[in-house]
C-alpha positions as semicolon CSV with decimal commas, in nm:
position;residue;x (nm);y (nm);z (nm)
1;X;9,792;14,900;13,435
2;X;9,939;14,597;13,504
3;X;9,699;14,403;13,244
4;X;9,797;14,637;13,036
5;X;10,152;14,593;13,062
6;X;10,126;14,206;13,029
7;X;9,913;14,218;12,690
8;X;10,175;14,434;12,554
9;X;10,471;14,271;12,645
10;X;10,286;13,960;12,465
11;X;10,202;14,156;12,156
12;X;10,552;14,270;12,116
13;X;10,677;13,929;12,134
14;X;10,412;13,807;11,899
15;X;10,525;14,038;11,633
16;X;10,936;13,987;11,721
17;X;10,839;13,625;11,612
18;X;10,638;13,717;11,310
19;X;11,002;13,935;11,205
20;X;11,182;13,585;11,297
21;X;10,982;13,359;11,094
22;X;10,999;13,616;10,754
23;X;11,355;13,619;10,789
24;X;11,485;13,275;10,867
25;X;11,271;13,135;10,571
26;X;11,522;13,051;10,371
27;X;11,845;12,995;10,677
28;X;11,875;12,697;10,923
29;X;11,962;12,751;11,238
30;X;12,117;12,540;11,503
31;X;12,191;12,609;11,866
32;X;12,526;12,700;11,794
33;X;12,560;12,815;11,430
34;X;12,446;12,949;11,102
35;X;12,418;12,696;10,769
36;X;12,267;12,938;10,527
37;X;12,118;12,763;10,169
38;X;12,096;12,910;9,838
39;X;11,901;13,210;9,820
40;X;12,088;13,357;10,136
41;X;12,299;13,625;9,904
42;X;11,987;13,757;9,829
43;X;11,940;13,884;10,234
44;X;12,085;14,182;10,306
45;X;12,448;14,268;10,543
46;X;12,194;14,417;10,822
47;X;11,941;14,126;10,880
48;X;12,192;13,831;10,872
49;X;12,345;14,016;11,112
50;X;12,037;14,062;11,311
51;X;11,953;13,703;11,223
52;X;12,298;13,616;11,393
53;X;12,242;13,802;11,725
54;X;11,889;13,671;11,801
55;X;12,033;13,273;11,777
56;X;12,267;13,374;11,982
57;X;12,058;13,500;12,250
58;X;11,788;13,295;12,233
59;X;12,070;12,906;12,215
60;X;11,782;12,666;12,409
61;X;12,034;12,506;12,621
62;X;12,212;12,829;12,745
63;X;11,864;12,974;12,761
64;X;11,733;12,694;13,008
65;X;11,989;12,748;13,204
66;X;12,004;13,094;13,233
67;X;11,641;13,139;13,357
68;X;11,714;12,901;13,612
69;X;11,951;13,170;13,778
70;X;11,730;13,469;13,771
71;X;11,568;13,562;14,073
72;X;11,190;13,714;14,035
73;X;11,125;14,045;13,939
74;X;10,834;14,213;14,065
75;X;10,649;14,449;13,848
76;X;10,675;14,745;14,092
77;X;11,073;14,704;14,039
78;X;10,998;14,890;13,689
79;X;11,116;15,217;13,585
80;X;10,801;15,480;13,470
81;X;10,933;15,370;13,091
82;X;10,981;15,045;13,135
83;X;10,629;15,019;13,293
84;X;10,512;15,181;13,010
85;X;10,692;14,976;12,706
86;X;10,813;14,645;12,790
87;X;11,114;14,677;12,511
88;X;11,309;14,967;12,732
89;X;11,378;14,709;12,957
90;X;11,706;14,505;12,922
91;X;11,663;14,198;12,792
92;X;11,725;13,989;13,147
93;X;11,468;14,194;13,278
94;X;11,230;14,120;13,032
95;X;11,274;13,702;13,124
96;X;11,276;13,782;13,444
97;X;10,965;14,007;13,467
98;X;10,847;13,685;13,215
99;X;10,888;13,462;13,543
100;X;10,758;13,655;13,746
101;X;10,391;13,603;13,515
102;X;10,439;13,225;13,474
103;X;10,516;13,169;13,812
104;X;10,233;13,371;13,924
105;X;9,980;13,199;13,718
106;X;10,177;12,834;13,788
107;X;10,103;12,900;14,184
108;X;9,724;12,999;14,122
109;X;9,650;12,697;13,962
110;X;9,796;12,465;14,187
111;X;9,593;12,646;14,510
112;X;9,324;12,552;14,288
113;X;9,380;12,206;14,206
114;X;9,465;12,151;14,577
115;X;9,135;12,250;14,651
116;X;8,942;12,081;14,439
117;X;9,145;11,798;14,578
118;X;9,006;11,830;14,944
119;X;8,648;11,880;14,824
120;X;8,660;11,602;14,673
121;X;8,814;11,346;14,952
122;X;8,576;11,532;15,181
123;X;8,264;11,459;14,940
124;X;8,445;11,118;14,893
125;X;8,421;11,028;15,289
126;X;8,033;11,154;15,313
127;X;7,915;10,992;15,024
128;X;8,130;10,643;15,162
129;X;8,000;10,683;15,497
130;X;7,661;10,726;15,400
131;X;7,667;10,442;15,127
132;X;7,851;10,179;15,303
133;X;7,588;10,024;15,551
134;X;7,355;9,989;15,237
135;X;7,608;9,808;15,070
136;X;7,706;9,614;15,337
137;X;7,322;9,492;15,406
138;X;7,270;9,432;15,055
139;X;7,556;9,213;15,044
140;X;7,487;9,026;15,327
141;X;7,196;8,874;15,152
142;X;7,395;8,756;14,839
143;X;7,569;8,415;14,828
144;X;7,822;8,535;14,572
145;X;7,971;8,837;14,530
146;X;8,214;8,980;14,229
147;X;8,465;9,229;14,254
148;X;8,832;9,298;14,143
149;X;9,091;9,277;14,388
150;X;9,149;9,663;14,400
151;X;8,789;9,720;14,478
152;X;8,819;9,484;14,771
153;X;9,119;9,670;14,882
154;X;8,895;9,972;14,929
155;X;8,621;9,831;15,075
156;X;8,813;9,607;15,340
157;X;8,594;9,739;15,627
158;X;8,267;9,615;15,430
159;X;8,386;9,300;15,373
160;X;8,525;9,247;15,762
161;X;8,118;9,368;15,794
162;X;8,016;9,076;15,544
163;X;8,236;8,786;15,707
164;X;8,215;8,549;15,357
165;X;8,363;8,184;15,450
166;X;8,537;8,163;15,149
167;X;8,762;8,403;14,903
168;X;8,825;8,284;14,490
169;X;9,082;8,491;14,335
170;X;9,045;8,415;13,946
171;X;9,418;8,505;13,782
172;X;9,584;8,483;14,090
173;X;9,918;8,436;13,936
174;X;9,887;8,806;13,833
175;X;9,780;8,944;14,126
176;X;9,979;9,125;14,342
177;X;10,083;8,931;14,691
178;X;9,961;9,269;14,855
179;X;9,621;9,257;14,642
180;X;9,551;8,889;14,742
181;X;9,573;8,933;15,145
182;X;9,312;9,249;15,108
183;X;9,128;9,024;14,978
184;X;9,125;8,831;15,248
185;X;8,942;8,868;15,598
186;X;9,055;8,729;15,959
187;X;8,724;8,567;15,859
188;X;8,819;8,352;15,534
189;X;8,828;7,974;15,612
190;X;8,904;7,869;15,280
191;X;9,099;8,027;14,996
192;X;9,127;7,874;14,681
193;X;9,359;8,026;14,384
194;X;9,327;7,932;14,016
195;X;9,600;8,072;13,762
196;X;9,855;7,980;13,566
197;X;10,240;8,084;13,738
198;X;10,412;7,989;13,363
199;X;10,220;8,329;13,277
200;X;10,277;8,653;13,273
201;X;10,338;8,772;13,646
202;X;10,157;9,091;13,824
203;X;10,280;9,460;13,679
204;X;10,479;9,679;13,880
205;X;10,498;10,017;13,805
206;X;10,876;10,059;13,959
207;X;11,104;9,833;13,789
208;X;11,368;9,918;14,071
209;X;11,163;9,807;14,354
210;X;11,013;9,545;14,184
211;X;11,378;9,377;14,142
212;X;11,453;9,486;14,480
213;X;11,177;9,313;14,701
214;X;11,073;9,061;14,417
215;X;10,689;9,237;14,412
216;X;10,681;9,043;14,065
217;X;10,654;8,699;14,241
218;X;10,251;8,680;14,276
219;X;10,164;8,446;14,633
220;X;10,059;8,189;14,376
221;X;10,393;8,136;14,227
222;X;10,570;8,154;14,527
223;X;10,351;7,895;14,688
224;X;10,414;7,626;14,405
225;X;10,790;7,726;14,368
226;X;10,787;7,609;14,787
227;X;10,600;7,276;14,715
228;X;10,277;7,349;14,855
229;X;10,040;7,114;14,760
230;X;9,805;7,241;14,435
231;X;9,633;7,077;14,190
232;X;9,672;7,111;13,801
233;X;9,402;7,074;13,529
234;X;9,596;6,877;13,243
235;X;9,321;6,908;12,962
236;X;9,282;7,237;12,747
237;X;8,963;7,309;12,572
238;X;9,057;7,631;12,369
239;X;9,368;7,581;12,136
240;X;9,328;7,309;11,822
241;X;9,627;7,017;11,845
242;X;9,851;7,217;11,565
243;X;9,837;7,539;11,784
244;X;9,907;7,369;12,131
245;X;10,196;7,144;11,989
246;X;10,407;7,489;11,994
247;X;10,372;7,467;12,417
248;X;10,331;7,106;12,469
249;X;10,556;6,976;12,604
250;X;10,768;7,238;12,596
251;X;10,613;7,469;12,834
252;X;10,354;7,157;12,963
253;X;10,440;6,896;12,948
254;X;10,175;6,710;13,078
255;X;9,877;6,943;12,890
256;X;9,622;6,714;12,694
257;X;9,377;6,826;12,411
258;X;8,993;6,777;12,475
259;X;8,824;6,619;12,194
260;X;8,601;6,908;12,090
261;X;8,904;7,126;11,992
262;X;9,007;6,862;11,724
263;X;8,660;6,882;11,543
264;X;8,730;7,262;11,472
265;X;8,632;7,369;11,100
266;X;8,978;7,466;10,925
267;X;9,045;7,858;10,875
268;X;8,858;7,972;10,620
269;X;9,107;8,111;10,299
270;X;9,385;8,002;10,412
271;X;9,608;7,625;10,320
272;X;9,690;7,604;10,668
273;X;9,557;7,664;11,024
274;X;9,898;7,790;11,206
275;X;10,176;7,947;11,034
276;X;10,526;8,111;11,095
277;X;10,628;8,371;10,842
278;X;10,928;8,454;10,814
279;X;11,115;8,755;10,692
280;X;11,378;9,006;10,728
281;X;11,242;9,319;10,688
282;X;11,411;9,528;10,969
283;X;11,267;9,680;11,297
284;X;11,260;10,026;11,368
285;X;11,229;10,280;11,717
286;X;10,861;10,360;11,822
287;X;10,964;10,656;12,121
288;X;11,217;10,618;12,289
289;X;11,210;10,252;12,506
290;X;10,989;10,081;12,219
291;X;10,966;9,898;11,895
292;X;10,811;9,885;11,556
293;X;10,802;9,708;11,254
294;X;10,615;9,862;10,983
295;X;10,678;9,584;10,739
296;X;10,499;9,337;10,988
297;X;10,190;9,597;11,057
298;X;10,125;9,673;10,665
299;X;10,087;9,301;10,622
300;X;9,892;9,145;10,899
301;X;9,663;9,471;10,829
302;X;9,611;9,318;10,470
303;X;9,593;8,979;10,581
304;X;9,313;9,045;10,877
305;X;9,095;9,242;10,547
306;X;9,148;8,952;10,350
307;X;8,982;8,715;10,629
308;X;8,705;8,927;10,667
309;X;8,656;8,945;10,257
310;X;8,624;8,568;10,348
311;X;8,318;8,578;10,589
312;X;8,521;8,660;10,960
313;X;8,380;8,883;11,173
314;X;8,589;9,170;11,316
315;X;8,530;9,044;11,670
316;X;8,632;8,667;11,548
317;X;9,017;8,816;11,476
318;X;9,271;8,967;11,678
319;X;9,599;9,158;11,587
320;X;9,871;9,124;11,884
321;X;10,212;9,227;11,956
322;X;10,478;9,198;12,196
323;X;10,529;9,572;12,148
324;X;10,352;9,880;12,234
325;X;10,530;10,081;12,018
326;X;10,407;9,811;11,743
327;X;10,003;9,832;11,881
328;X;10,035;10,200;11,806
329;X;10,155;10,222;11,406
330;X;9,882;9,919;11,399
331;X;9,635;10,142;11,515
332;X;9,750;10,500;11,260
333;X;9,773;10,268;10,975
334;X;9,430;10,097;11,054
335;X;9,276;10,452;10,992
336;X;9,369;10,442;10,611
337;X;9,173;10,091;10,599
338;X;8,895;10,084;10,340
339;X;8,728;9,798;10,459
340;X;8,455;9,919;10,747
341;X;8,488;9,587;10,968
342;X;8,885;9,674;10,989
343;X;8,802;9,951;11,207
344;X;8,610;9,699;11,489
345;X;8,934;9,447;11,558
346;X;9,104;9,452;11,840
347;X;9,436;9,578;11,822
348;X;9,611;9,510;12,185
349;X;9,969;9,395;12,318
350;X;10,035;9,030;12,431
351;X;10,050;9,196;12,769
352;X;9,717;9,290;12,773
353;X;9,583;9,017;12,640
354;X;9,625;8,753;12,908
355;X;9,331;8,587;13,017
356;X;9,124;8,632;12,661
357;X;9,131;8,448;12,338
358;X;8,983;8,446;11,973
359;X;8,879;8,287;11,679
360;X;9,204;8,381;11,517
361;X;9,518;8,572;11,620
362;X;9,731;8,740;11,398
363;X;10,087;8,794;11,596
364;X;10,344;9,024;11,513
365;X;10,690;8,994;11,681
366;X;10,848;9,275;11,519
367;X;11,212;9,210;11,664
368;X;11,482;9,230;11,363
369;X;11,806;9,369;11,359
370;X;12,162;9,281;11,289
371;X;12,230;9,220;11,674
372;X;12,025;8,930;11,672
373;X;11,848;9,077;11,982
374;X;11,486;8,986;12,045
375;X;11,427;9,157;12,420
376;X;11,100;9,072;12,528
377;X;11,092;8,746;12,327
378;X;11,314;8,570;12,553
379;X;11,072;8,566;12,827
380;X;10,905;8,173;12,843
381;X;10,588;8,356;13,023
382;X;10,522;8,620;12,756
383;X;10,599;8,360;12,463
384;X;10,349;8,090;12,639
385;X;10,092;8,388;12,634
386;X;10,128;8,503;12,288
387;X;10,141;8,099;12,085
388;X;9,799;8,028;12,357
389;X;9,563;8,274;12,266
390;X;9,431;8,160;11,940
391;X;9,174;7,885;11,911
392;X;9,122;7,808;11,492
393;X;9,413;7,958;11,362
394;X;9,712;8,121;11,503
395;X;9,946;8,306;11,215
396;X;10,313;8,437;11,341
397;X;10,515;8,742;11,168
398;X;10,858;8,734;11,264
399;X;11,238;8,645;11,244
400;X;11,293;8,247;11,317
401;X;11,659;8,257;11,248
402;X;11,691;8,514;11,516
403;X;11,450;8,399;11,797
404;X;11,637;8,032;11,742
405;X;11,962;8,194;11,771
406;X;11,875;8,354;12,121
407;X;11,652;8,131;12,276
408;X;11,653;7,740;12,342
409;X;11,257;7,730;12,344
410;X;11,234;7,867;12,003
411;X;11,442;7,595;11,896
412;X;11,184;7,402;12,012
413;X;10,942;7,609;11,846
414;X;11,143;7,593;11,565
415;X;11,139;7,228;11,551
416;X;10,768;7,147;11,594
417;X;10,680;7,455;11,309
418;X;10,921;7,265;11,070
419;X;10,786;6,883;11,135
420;X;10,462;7,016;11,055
421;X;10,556;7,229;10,728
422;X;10,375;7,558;10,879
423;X;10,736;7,768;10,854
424;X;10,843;7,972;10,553
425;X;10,891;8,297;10,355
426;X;10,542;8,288;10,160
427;X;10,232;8,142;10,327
428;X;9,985;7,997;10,112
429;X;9,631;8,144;10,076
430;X;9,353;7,880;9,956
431;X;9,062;8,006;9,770
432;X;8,726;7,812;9,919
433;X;8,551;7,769;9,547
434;X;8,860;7,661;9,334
435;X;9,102;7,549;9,549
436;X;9,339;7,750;9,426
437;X;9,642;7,792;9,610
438;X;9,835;8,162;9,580
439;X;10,159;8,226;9,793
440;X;10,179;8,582;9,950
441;X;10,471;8,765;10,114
442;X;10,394;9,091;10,057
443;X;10,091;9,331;10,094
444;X;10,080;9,397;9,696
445;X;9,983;9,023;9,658
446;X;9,682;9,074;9,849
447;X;9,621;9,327;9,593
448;X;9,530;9,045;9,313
449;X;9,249;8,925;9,581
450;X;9,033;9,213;9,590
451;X;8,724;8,956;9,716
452;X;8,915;8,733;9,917
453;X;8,900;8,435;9,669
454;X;9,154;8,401;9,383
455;X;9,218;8,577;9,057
456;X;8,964;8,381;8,833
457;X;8,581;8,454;8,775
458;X;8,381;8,296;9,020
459;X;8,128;8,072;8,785
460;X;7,952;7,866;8,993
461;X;7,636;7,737;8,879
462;X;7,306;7,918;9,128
463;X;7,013;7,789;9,139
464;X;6,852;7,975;8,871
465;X;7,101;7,795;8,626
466;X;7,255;8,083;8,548
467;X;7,701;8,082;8,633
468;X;7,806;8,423;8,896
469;X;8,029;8,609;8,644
470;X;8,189;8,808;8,922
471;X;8,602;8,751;9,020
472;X;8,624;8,488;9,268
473;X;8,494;8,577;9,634
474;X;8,558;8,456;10,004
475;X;8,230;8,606;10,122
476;X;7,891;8,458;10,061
477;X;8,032;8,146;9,853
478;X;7,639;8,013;9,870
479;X;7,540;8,343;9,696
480;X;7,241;8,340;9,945
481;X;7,308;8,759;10,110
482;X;7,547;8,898;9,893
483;X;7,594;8,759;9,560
484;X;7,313;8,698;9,362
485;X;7,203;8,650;9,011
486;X;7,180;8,997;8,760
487;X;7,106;8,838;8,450
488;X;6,748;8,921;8,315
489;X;6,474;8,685;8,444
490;X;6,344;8,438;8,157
491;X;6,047;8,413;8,333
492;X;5,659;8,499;8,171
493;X;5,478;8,471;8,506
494;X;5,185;8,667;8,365
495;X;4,906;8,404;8,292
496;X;4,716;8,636;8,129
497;X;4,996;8,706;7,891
498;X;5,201;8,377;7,833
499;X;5,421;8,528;7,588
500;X;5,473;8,857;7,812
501;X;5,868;8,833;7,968
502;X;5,956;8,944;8,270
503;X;6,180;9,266;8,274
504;X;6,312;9,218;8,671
505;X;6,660;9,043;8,739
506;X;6,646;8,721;8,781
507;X;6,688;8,730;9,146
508;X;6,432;8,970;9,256
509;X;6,072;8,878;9,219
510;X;5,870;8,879;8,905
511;X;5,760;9,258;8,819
512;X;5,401;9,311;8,751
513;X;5,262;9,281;8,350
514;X;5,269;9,607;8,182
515;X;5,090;9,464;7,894
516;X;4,798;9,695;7,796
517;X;4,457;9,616;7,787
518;X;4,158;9,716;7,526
519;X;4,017;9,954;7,825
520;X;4,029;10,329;7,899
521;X;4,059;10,456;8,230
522;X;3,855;10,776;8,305
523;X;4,170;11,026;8,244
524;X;4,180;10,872;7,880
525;X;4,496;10,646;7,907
526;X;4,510;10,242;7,857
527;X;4,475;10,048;8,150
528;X;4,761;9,813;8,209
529;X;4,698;9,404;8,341
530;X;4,835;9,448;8,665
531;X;4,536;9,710;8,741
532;X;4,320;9,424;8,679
533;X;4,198;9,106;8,909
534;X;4,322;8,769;8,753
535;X;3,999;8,485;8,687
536;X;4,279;8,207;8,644
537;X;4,431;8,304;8,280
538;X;4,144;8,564;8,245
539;X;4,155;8,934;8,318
540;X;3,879;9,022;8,580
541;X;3,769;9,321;8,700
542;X;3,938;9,641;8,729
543;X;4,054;9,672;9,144
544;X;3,956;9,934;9,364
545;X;4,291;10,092;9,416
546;X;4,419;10,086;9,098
547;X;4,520;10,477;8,930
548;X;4,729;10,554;8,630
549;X;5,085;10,573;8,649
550;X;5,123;10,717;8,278
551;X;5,405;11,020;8,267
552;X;5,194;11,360;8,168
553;X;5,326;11,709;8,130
554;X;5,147;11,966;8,358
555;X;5,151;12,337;8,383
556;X;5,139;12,468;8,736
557;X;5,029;12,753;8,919
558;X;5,342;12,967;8,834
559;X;5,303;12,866;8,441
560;X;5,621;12,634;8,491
561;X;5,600;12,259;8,294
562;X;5,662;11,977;8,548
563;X;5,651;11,609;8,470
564;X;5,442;11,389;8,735
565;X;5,246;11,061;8,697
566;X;4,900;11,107;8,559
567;X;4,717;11,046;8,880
568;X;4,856;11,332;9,037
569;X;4,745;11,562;8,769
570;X;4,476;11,687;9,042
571;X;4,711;11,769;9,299
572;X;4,945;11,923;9,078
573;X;4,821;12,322;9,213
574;X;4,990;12,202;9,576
575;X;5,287;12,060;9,392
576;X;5,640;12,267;9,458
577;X;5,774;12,408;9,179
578;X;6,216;12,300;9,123
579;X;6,283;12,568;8,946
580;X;6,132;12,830;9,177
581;X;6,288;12,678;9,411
582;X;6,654;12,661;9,268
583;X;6,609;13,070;9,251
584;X;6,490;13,115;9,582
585;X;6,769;12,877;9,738
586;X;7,031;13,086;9,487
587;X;6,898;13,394;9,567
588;X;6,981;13,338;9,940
589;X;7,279;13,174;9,887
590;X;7,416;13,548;9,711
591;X;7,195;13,781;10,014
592;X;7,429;13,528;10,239
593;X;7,780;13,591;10,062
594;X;7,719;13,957;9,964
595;X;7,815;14,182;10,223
596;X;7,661;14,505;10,240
């Protein structure tokens, strides 16, 4: 009965809210009045009225707090009639026979969940117990062993077990102070660090107690803050001289280039290798603590399609952003990408990004607004992250006149961006064939480069003498995979027939001669050259394989006509019939929609 009760008290609130949604149509409602549009003379005295009442009862805020006063209401509290049909009952009743359900359910699911819980710390502790000395024998025999810091936090007791000499912690100036003595056993005789403290420091998940106790502060900074001894390696083998004079010597100054990262090949399609563009398209709220810019996401979208239209691969570029708010409209706008490799580049936040690098990083800073406020931009660590991640060609989306006007290292920025011409409104695209230069600012102008080159016809001689007649193209400049010749081959390979043309492209191989010879084949037809064996310009004899290809009609076994090559005329009795087969698939097609 009680079932019974519940499923009807549902129904009858299902179809209350069918009645609300007819009638409120054409009326908005707020929490505390009515604004009615138009066509609301046409509803009658009795339903506005009705209409009127219901917002009244059902205000959110008062509602909230209303429910929050009720006490529970058990169902054996109900009268015979209210037991019978929910909508006798007052309406406080009804919410509070409501709570009664939800609360009911709410408490079932958490004995459940607190179950499964145990289970699964007591299956947690077997399976540990019974794993652990084959772990710790198996590790006993290795001379190095691998594993983040969290995972050595968990298996401290192996470890103690293990009693390894020496501890490297990779990153350390992002690890946790708590993380890094885990790590380390009353066995450890040496322990050697290797990070970089002018990066970003470890993640705490409470801001508060972060600030409080200073849990930001990784053992690695804190040691070089005190002056303990450490050593520094001043040469850099990832960033090309134009990319690493935006943090040298700002940020280091001591920080050399190695020779291999000045023999890098310059970025394919575009005039420069580094560039800052600016604009002043504003920002925008992504939820409610982070930011967006949708002018920055269209274009760096465009602009990572057009590198790929010019021979990158997806994993060779990556999109990053101080934001998450920012990562996530890069991500939903990604999905309306027609290109297929768009789908494969990383997308991530600067955040998340420390420690890895790429080909080419396309950095959005999204901060613009009339404050002049640029939040996480301010921060040296995040900046030296975000201008160090790039290798060939780092390209920067934001607003200079605002990051200069908050921030003395953007001045500096600033400066070195200027001296070397790669800061402006337009940055300049370079077609590989022509050298053509075009200047883009906005994602329409990437609409004139369809192929990644520039906006005249490609015409470059290929090998075959004939000129590509396609628009200019980034990918496949060589014409060697993609772009190849489709004028008709001028070729007469047959030697047989000298003055026989070839009727292929000119890029595929020679077809065979279709030239007819002065012999009948046993169904009647001509024999064609190719059938034959060549005796240096002399036709030969006829080869073993050979079979007529002619097109004949044929009747089959049904007394339908079906074209077919000639030597299949003998199979044609096993051949399917199409147009018996269109009926039969029609005719189940209707049994299938006809209902009987």
């Amino acid at each position: 009965m009680k079932n019974k009760t519940i499923l009807l008290f549902m129904s009858t609130i299902r179809t209350l809210q069918r009645e609300i949604n007819d009638a409120i149509n054409d009326v908005e409602v707020n929490p505390t009045s009515i604004r009615t549009r138009t066509k609301l003379g046409e509803f009658s005295d009795e339903k506005l009225e009705k209409l009127k009442t219901f917002v009244d009862n059902i205000d959110t805020g008062k509602l909230k707090g209303y429910m929050s006063t009720l006490p529970p209401l058990h169902i054996n509290q109900l009268t015979a009639d209210e037991y019978e049909d929910p909508f006798k009952m007052p309406l406080p009743k009804r919410w509070q026979i409501y709570k009664t359900f939800l609360k009911g359910h709410v408490d079932k699911l958490h004995v459940k969940i607190d179950s499964a819980i145990a289970d699964y710390k007591k299956a947690y502790m077997r399976f540990d117990s019974v794993s652990s000395p084959d772990n710790i024998r198996l590790m006993k025999k290795m001379k190095v062993i691998g594993m983040t810091t969290t995972c050595a936090a968990r298996m401290r007791d192996s470890l103690e077990s293990v009693k390894f000499p020496i501890v490297v912690i990779e990153e350390a100036a992002e690890v946790l102070e708590s993380h890094v003595i885990s790590a380390v056993t009353k066995d450890c005789k040496h322990l050697i660090l290797i990070g970089d403290h002018k990066q970003l420091r470890p993640a705490v998940a409470d801001f508060e107690v972060e600030t409080k106790y200073r849990l930001g502060v990784s053992l690695f900074e804190r040691m070089v803050a005190n002056g303990v001894e450490c050593h520094t390696l001043d040469v850099q083998h990832r960033m090309r001289p134009e990319i690493s004079s935006l943090i040298v010597p700002y940020i280091y100054p001591t920080l050399k280039d190695h020779e291999s990262v000045k023999k890098y090949p310059d970025v394919r399609g575009v005039a420069g290798n580094m560039f800052f563009l600016h604009h002043e398209q504003p920002e925008s709220n992504s939820g409610e603590c982070s930011k967006e810019n949708k002018h920055e996401a269209d274009f760096l979208l465009k602009f990572a399609e057009y590198l790929l239209q010019n021979g990158y691969k997806p994993e060779e570029i990556t999109i990053l952003s101080a934001y998450l708010g920012q990562v996530t409209t890069l991500h939903r706008k990604r999905r309306s990408c027609s290109h297929p490799g768009m789908q494969q580049i990383p997308i991530k936040s600067v955040d998340d990004y420390q420690g890895e690098e790429n080909k080419i990083i396309l950095l959005s800073l999204v901060r613009n607004n009339e404050e002049s406020k640029i939040g996480f931009l301010s921060n040296e660590k995040r900046v030296c992250v975000a201008l160090s991640r790039a290798r060939e060609g780092l390209y920067i989306m934001g607003n200079i006149k605002h990051l200069t006007s908050r921030s003395r290292l953007w001045k500096d920025i600033e400066h070195t961006l200027i001296s070397q011409n790669d800061v402006g409104p337009k940055i300049s695209l370079k077609c590989q064939l022509h050298n053509r230069i075009t200047h883009v600012d906005s994602c329409k102008d990437f609409g004139h480069l369809e192929q990644g080159g520039c906006r005249r016809k490609c015409m470059k001689e290929l090998d075959c003498g004939h000129v590509c007649p396609q628009q200019c193209h980034g990918r496949d400049i060589g014409h060697i995979a993609e772009y190849f010749c489709r004028e008709k081959c001028e070729r007469y390979p047959c030697r047989a027939h000298p003055k026989v043309r070839c009727t292929s492209l000119c890029s595929m191989e020679c077809a065979r001669c279709e030239a007819s010879i002065d012999h009948k084949l046993t169904c009647g037809h001509l024999a064609k050259c190719y059938m034959f064996t060549l005796d240096e310009d002399r036709i030969g004899s006829l080869k073993d394989d050979s079979h007529c290809e002619e097109v004949v009609d044929m009747k089959l076994n049904c007394n339908h006509n079906t074209i077919l090559k000639c030597y299949l005329k003998f199979d044609s009795l096993e051949k399917k019939c199409h147009e018996c087969t269109n009926k039969t698939k029609k005719h189940v097609r209707f049994t299938k929609n006809t209902r009987l």
